[in-house]
OpenMM code with the backbone's topology and positions (N, CA, C; nanometers):
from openmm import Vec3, app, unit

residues = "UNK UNK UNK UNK UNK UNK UNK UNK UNK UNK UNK UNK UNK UNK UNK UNK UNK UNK UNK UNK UNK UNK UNK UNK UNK UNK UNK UNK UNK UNK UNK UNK UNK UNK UNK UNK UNK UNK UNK UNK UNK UNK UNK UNK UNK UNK UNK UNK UNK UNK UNK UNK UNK UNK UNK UNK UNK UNK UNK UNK UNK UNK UNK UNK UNK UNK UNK UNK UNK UNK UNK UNK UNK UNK UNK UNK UNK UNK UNK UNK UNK UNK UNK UNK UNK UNK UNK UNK UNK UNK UNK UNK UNK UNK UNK UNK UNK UNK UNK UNK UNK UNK UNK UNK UNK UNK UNK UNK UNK UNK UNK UNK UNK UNK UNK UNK UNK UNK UNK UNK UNK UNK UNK UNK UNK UNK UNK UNK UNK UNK UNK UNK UNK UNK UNK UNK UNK UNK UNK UNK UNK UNK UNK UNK UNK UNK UNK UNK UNK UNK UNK UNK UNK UNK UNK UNK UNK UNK UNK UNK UNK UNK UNK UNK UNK UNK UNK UNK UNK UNK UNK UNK UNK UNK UNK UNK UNK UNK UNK UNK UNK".split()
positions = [
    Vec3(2.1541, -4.5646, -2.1836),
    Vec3(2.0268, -4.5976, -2.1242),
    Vec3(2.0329, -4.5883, -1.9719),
    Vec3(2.1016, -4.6059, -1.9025),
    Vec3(2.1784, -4.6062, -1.7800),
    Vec3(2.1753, -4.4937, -1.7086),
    Vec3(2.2625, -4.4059, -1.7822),
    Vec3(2.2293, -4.2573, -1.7665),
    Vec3(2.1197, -4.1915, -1.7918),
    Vec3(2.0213, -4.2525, -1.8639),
    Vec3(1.9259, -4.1783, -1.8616),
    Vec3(1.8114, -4.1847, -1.7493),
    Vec3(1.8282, -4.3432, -1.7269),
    Vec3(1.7428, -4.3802, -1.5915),
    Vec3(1.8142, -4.3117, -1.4934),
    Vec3(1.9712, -4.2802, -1.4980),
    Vec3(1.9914, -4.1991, -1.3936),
    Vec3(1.9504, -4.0394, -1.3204),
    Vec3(1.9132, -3.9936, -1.4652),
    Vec3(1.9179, -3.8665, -1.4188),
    Vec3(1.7691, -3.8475, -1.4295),
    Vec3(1.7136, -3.9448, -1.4773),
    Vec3(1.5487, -3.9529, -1.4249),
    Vec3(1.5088, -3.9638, -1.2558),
    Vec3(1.5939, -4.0260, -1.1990),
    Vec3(1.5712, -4.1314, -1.0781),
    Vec3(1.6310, -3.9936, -0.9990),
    Vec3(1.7375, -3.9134, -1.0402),
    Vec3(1.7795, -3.7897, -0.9661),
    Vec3(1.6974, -3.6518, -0.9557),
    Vec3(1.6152, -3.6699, -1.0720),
    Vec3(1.5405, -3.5786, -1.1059),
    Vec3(1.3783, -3.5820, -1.0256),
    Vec3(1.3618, -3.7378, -0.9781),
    Vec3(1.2419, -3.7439, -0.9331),
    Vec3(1.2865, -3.7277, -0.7681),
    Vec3(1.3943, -3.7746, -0.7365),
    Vec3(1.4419, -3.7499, -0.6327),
    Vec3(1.4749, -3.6243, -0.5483),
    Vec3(1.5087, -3.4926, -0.6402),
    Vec3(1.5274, -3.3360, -0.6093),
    Vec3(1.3685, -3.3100, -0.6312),
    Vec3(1.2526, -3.3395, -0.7408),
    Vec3(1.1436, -3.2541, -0.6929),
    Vec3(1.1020, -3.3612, -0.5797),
    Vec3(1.0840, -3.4584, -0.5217),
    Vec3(1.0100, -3.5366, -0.4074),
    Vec3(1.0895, -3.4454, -0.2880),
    Vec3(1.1656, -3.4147, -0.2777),
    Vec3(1.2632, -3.3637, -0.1585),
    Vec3(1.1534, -3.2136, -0.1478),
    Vec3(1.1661, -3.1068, -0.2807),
    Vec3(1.1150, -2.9911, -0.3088),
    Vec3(0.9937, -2.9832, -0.2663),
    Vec3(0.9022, -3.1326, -0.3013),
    Vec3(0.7664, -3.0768, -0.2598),
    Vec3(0.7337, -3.1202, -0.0733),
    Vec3(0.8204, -3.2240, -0.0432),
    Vec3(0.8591, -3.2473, 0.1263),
    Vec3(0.8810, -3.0804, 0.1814),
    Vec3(0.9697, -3.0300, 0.1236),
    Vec3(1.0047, -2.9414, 0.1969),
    Vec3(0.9014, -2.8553, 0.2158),
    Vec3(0.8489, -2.8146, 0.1291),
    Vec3(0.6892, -2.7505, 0.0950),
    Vec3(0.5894, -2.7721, 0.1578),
    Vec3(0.5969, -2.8833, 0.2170),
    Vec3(0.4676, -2.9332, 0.3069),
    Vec3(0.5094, -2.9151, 0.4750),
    Vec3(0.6620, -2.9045, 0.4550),
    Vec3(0.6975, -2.8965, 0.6238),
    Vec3(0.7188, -2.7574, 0.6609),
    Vec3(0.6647, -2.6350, 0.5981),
    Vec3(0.7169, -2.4898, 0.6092),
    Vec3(0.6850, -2.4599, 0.7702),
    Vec3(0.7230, -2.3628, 0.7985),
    Vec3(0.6870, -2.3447, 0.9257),
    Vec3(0.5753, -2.2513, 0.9207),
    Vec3(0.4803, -2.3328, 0.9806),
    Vec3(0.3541, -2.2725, 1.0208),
    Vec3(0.3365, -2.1882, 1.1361),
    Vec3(0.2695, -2.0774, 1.2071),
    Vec3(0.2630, -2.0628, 1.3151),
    Vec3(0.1252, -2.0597, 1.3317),
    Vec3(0.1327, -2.0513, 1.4628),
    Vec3(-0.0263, -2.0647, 1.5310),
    Vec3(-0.0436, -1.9330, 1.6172),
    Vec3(-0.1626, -1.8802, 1.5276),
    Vec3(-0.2315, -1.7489, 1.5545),
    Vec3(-0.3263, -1.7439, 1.6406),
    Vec3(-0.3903, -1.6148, 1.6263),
    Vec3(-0.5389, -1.6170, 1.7228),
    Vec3(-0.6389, -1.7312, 1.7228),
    Vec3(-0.6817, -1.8263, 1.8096),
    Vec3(-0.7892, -1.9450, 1.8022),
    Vec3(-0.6919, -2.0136, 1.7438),
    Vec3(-0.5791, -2.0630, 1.7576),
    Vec3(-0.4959, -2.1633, 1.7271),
    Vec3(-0.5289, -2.2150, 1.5892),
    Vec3(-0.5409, -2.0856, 1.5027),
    Vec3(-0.5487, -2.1244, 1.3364),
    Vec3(-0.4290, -2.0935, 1.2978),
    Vec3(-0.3886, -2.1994, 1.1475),
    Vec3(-0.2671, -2.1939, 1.1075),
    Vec3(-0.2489, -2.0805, 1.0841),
    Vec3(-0.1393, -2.0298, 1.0754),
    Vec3(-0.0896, -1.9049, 1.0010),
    Vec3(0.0316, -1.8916, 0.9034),
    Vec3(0.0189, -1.8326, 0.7837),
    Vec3(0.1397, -1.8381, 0.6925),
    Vec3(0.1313, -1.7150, 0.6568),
    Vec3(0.2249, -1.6524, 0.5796),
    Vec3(0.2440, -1.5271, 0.4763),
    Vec3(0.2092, -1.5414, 0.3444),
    Vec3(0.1301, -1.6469, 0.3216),
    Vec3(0.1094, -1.7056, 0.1890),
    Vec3(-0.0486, -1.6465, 0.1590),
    Vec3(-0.0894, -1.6460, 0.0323),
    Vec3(-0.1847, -1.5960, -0.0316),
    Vec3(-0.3081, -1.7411, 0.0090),
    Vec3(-0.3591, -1.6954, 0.0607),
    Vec3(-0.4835, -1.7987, 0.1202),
    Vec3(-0.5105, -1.8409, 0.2743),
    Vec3(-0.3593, -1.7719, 0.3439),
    Vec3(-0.3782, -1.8212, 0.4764),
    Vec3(-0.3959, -1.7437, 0.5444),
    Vec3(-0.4333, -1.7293, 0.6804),
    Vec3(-0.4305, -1.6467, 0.7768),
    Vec3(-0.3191, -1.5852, 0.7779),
    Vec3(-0.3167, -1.4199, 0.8113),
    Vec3(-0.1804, -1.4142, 0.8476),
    Vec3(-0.1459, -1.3383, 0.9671),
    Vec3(0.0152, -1.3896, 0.9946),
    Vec3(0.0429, -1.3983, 1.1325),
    Vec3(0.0429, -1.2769, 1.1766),
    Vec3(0.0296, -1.2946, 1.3444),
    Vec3(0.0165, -1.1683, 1.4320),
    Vec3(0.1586, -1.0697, 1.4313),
    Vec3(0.1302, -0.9516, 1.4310),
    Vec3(0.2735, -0.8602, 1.4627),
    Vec3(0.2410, -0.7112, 1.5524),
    Vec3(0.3448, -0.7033, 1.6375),
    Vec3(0.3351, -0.5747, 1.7381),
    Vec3(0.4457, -0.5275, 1.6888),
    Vec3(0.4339, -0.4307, 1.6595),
    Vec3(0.5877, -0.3331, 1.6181),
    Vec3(0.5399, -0.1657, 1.6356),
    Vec3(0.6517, -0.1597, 1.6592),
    Vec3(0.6863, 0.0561, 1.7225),
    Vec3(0.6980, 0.1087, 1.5779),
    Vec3(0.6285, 0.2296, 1.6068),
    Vec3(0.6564, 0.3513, 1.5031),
    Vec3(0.7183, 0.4207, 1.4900),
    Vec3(0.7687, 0.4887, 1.3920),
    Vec3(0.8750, 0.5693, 1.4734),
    Vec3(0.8406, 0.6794, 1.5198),
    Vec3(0.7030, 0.7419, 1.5606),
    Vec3(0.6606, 0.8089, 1.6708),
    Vec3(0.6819, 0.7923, 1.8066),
    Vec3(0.7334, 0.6567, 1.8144),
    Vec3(0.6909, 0.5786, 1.9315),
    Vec3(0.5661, 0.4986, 1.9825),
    Vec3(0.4557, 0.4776, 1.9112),
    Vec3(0.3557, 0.4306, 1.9454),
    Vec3(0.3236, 0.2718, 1.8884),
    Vec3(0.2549, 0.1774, 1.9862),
    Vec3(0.2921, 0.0163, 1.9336),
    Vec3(0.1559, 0.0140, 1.8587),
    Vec3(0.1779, -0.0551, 1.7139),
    Vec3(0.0745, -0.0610, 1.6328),
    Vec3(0.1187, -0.2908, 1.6272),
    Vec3(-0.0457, -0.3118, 1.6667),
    Vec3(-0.0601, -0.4400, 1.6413),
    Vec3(-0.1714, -0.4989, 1.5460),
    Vec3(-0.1017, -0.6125, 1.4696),
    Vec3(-0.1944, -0.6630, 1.3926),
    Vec3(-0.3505, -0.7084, 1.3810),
    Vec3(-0.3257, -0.7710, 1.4939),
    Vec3(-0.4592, -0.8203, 1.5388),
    Vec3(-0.5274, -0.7306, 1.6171),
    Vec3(-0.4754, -0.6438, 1.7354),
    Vec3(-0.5442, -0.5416, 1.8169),
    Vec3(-0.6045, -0.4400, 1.7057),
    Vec3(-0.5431, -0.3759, 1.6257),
    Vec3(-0.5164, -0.2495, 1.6001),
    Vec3(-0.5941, -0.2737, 1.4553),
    Vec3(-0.5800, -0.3483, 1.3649),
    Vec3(-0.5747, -0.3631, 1.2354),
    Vec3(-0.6645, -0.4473, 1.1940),
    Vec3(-0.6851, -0.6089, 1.2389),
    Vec3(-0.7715, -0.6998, 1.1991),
    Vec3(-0.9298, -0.6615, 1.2085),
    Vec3(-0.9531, -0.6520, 1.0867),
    Vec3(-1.1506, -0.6389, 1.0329),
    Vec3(-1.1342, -0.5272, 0.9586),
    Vec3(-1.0569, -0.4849, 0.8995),
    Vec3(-0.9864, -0.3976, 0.7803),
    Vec3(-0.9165, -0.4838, 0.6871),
    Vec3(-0.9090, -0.4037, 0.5726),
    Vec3(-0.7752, -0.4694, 0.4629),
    Vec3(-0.6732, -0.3775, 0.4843),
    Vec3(-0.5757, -0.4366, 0.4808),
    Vec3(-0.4088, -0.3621, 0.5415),
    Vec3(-0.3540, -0.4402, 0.4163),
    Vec3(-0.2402, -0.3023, 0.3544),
    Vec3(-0.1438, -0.3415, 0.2853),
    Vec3(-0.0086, -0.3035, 0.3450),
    Vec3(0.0548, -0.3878, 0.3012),
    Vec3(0.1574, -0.3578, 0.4108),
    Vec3(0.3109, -0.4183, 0.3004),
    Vec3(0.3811, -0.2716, 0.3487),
    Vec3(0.5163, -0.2970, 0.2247),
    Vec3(0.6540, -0.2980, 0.3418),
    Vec3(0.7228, -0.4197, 0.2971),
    Vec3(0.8436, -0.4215, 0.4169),
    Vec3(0.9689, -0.2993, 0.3000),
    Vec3(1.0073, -0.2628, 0.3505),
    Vec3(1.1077, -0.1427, 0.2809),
    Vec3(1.2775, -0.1396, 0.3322),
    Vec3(1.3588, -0.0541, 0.2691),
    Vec3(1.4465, 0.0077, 0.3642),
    Vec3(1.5123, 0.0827, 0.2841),
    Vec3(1.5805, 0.1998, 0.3196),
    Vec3(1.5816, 0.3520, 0.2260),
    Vec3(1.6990, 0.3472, 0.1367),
    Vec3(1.7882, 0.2308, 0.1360),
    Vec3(1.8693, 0.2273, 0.0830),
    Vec3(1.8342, 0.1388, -0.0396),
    Vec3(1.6673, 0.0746, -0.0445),
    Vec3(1.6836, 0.0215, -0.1266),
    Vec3(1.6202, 0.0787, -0.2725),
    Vec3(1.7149, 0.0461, -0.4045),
    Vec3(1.6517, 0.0836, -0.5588),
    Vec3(1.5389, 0.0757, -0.5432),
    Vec3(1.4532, -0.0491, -0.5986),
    Vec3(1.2997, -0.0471, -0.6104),
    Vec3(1.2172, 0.0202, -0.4839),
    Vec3(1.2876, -0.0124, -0.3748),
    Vec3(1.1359, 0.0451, -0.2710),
    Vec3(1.1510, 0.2053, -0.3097),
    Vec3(1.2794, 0.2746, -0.3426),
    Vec3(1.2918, 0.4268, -0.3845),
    Vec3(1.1736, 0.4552, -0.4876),
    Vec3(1.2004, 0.3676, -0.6337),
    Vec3(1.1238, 0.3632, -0.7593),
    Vec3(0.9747, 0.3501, -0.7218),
    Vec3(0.9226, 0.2772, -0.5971),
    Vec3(0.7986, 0.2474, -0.6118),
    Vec3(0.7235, 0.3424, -0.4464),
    Vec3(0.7962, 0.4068, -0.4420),
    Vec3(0.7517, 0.4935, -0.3541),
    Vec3(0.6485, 0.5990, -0.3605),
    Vec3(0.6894, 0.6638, -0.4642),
    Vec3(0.5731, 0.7721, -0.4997),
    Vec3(0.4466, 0.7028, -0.5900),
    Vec3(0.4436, 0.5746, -0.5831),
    Vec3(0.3106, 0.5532, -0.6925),
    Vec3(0.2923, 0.5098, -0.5891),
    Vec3(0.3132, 0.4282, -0.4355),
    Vec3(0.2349, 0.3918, -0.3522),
    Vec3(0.2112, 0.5211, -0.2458),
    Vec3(0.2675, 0.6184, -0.2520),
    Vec3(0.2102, 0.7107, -0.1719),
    Vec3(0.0996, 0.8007, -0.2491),
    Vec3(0.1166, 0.7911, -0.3686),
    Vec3(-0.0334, 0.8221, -0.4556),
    Vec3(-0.1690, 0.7188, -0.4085),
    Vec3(-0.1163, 0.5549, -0.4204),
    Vec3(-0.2158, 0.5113, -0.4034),
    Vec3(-0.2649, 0.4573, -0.2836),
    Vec3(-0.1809, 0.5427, -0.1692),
    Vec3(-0.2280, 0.5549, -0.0310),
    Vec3(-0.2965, 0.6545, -0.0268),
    Vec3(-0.3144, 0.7647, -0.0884),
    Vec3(-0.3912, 0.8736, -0.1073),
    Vec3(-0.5506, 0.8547, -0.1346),
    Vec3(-0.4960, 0.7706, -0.2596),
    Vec3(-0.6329, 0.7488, -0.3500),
    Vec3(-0.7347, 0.6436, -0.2821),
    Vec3(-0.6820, 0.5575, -0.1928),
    Vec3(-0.7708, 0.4349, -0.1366),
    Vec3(-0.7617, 0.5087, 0.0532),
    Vec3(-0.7289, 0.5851, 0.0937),
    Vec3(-0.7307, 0.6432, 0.2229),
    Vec3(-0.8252, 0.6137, 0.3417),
    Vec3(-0.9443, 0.5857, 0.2850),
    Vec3(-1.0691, 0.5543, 0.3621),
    Vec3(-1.1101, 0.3838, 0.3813),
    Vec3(-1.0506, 0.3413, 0.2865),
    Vec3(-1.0795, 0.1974, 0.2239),
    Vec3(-1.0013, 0.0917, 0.2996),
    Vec3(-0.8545, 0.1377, 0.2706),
    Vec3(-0.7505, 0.0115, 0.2895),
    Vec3(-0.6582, 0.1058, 0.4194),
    Vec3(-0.5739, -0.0103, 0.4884),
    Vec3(-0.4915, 0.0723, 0.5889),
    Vec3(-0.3433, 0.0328, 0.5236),
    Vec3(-0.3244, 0.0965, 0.5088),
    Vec3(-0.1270, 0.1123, 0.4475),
    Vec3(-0.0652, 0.1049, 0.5440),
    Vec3(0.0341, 0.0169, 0.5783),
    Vec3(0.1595, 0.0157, 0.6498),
    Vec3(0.2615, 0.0045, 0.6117),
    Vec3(0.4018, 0.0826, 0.6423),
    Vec3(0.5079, 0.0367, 0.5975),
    Vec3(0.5944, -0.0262, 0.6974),
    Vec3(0.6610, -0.1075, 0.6807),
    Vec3(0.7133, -0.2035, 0.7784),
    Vec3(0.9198, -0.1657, 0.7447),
    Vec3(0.9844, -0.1086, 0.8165),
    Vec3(1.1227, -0.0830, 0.7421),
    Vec3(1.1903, -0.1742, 0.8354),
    Vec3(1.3091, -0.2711, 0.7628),
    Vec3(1.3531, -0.3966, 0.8216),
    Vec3(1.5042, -0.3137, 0.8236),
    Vec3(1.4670, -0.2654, 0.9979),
    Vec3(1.5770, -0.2010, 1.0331),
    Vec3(1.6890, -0.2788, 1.0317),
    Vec3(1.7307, -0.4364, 1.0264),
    Vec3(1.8727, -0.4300, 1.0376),
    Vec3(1.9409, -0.4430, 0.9269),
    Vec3(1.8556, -0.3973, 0.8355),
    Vec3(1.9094, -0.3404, 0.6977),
    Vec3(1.9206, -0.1985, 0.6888),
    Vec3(1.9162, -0.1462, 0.7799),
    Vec3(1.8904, 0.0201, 0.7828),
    Vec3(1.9289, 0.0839, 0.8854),
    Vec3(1.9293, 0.2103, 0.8804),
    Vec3(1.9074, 0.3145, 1.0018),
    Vec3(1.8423, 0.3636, 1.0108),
    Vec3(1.8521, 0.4149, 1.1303),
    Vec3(1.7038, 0.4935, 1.1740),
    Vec3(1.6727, 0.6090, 1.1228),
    Vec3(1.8138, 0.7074, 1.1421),
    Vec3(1.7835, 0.8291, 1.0900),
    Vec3(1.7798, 0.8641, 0.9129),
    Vec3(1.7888, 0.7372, 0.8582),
    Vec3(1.7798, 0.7159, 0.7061),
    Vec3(1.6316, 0.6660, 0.6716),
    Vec3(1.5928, 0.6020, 0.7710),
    Vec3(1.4528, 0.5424, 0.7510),
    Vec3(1.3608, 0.7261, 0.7554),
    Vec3(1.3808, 0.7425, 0.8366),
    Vec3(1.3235, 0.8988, 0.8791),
    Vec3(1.3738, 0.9948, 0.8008),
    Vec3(1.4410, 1.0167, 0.7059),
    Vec3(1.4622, 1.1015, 0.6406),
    Vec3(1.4328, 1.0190, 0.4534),
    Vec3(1.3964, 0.8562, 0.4831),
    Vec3(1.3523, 0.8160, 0.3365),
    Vec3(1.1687, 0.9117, 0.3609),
    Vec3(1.0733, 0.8692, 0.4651),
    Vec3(0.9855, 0.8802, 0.5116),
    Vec3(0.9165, 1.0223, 0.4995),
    Vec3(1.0056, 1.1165, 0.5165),
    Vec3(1.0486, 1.2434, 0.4753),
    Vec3(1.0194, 1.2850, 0.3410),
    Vec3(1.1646, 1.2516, 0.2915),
    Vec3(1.1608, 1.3030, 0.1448),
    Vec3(1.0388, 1.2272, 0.0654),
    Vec3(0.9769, 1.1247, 0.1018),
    Vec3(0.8284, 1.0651, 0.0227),
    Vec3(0.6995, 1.1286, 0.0943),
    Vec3(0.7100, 1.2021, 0.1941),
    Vec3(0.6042, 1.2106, 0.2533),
    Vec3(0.4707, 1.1338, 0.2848),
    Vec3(0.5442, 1.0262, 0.3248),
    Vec3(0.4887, 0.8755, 0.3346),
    Vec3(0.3744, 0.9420, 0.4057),
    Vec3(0.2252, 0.9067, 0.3848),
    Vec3(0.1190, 0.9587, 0.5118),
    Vec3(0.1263, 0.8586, 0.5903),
    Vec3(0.1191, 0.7287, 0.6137),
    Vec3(0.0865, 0.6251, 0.6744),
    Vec3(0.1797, 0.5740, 0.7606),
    Vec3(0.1395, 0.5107, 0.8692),
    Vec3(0.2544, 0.4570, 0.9405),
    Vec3(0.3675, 0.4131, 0.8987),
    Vec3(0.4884, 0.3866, 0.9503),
    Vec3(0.5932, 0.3119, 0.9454),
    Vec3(0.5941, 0.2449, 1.0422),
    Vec3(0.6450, 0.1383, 1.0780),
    Vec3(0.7160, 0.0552, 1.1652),
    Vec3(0.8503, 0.0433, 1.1882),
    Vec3(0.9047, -0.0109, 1.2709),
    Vec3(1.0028, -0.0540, 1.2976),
    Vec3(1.0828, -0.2386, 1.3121),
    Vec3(1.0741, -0.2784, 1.2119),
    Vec3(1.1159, -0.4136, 1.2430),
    Vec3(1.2913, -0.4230, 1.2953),
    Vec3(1.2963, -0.3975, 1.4096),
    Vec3(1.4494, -0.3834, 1.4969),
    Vec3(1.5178, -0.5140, 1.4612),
    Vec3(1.4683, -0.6406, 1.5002),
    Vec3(1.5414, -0.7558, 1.4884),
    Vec3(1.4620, -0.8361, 1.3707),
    Vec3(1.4261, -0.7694, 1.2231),
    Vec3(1.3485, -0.8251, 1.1821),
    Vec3(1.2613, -0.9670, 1.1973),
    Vec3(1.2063, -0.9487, 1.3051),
    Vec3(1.1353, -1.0903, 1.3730),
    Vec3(0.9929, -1.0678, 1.2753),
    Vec3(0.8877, -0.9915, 1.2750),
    Vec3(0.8225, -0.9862, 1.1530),
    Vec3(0.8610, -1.0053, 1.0460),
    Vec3(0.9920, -0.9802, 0.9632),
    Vec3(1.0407, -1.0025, 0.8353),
    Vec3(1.0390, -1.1600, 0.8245),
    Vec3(1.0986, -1.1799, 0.9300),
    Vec3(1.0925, -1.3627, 0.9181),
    Vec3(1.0042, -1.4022, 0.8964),
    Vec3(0.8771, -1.3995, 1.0221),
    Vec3(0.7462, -1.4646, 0.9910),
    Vec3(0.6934, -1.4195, 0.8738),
    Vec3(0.6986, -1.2965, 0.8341),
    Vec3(0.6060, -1.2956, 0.6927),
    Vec3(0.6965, -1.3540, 0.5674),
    Vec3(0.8436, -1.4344, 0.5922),
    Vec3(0.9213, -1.4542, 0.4956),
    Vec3(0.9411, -1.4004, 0.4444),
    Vec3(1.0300, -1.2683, 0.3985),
    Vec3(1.0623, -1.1195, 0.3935),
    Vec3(1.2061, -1.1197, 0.3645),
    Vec3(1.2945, -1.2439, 0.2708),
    Vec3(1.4390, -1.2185, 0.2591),
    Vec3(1.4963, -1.0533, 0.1840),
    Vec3(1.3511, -1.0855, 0.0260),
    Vec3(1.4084, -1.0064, -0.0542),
    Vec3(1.3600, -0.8449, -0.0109),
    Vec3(1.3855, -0.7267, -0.0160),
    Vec3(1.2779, -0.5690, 0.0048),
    Vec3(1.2944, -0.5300, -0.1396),
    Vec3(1.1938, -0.4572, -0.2193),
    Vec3(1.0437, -0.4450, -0.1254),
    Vec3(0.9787, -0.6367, -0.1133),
    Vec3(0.8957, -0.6582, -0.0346),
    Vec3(0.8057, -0.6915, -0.0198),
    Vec3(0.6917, -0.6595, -0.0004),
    Vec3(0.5663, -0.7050, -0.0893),
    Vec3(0.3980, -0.6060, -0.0219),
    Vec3(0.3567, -0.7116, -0.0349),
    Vec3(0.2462, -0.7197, 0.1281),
    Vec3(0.2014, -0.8286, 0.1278),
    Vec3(0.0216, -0.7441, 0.1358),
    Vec3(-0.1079, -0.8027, 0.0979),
    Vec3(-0.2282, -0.7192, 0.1123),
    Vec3(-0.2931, -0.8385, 0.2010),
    Vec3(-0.3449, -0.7985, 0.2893),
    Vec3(-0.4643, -0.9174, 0.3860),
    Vec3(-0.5761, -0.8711, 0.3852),
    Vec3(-0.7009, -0.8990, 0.3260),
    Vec3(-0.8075, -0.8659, 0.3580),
    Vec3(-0.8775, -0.8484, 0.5011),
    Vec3(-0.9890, -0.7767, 0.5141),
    Vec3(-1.0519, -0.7507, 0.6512),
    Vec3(-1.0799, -0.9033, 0.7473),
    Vec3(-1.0752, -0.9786, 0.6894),
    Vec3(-1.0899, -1.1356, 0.7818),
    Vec3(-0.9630, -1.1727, 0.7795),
    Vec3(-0.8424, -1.1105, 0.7468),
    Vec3(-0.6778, -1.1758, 0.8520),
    Vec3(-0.6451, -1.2341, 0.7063),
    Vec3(-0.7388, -1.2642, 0.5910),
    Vec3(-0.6424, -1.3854, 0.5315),
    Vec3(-0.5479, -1.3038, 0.4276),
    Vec3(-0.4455, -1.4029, 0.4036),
    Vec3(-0.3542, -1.2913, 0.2729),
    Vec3(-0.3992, -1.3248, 0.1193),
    Vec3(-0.4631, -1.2097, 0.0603),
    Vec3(-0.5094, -1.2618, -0.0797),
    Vec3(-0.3772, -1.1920, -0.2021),
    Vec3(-0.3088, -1.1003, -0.1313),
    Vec3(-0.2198, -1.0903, -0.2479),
    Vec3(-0.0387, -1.0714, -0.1757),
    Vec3(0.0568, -1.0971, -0.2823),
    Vec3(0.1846, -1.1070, -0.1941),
    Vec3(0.2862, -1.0917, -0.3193),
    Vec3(0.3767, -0.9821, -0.3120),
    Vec3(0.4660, -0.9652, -0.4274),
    Vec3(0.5938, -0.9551, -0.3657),
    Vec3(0.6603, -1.0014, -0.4420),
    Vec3(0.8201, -0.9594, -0.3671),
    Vec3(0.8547, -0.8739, -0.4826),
    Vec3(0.9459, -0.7848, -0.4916),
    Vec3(1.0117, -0.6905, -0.5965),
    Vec3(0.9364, -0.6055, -0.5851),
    Vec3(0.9560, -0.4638, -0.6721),
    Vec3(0.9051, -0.3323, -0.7072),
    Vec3(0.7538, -0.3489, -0.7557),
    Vec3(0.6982, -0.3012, -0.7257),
    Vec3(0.5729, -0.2447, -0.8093),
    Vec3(0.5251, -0.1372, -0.8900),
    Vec3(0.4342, -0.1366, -0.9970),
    Vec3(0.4166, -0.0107, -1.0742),
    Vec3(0.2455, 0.0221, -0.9607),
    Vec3(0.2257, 0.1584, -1.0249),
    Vec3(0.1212, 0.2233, -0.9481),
    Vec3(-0.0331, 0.1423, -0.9590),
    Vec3(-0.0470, 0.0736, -1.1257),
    Vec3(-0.1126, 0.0020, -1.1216),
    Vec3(-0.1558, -0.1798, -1.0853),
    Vec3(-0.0486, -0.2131, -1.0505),
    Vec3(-0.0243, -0.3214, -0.9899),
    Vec3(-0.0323, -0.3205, -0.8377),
    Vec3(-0.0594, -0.1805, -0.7445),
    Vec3(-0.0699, -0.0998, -0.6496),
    Vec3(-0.2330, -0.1201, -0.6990),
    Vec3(-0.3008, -0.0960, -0.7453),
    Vec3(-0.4813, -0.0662, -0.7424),
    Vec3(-0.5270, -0.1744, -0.7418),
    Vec3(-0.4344, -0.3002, -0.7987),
    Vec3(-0.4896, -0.4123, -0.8382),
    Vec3(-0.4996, -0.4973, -0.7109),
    Vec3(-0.3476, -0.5178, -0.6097),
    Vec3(-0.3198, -0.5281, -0.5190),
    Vec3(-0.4557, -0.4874, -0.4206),
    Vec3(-0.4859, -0.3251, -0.3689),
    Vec3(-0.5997, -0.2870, -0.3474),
    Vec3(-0.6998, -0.3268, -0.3282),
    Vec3(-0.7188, -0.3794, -0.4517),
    Vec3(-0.8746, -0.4157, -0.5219),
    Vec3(-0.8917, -0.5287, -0.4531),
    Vec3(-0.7988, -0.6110, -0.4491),
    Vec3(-0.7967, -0.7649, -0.4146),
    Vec3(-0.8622, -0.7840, -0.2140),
    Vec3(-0.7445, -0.6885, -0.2020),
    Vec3(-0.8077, -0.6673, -0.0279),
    Vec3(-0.9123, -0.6446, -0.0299),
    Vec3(-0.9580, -0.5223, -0.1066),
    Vec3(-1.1145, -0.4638, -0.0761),
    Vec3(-1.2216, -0.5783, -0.0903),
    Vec3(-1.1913, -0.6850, -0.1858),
    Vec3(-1.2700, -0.7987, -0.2319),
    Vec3(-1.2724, -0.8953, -0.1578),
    Vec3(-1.1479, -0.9260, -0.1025),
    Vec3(-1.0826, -1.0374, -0.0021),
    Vec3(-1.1050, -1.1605, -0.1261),
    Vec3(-1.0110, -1.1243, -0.2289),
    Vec3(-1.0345, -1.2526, -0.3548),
    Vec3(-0.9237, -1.3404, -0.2673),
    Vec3(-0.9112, -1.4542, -0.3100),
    Vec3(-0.8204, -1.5156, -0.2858),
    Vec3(-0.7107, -1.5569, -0.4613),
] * unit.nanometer
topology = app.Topology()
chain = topology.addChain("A")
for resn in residues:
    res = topology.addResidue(resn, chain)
    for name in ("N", "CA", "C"):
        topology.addAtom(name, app.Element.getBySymbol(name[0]), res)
């Protein structure tokens, strides 16, 4: 009986800690000092990052009052390989609609591998450069792929970590175009 109150009393004790931690995430503070998270409902945070053209593409300047999908990558990885050509189909197919970005979390990578993944997919859409993955952080970005979709008002209505199929890509889409939450 003892033990059982024990591992009750331990058990309420690891989720009370779990949902503390949950409430203390780190927030940042965006444009008009609104919260910002990478999470599906919140604003999401600002980012300036280089192309590998050379040219600085920013979130908020460049992008905000559109839906942007945006996939963090890097060429060495399985799934972002596997899910490459169904998202460069369905960068094709939504072209006018949604803005595609790819975000490659260079210090998982190289450059001239990023540019020759970019290549062999004939990615149309930007790439980025996350050098010191400082975007990977803020959007919380351990695992690649990551796709995160923000609708045209900044907020994030959809967010996957792992591979995607082509139709989980339209659905994704759909969601921006709607700004569902």
């Amino acid at each position: 009986m003892i033990l059982r109150r024990m591992i009750i009393l331990i058990n309420i004790i690891v989720i009370s800690t779990f949902v503390w931690m949950g409430q203390k995430q780190h927030i940042l503070v965006g444009e008009g000092d609104s919260p910002t998270l990478p999470l599906v409902g919140y604003q999401a945070p600002d980012f300036s990052l280089e192309t590998f053209d050379g040219e600085v593409l920013s979130f908020y300047d460049d992008l905000l009052g559109e839906p942007v999908f945006i996939n963090f990558w890097a060429s060495w990885c399985p799934p972002c390989r596997a899910e490459m050509p169904a998202m460069v189909d369905v960068a094709h197919l939504y072209e006018n609609e949604i803005n595609f970005i790819g975000i490659n979390v260079a210090t998982q990578d190289g450059k001239n591998q990023a540019v020759q993944f970019i290549e062999e997919y004939q990615v149309p859409y930007p790439n980025l450069i996350d050098e010191n993955a400082t975007v990977s952080r803020n959007y919380q970005v351990p695992p690649i792929p990551t796709t995160i979709v923000i609708d045209q008002e900044g907020t994030v209505v959809f967010r996957k970590v792992g591979g995607m199929t082509k139709s989980e890509m339209i659905a994704a889409v759909k969601e921006g175009l709607e700004g569902k939450e």
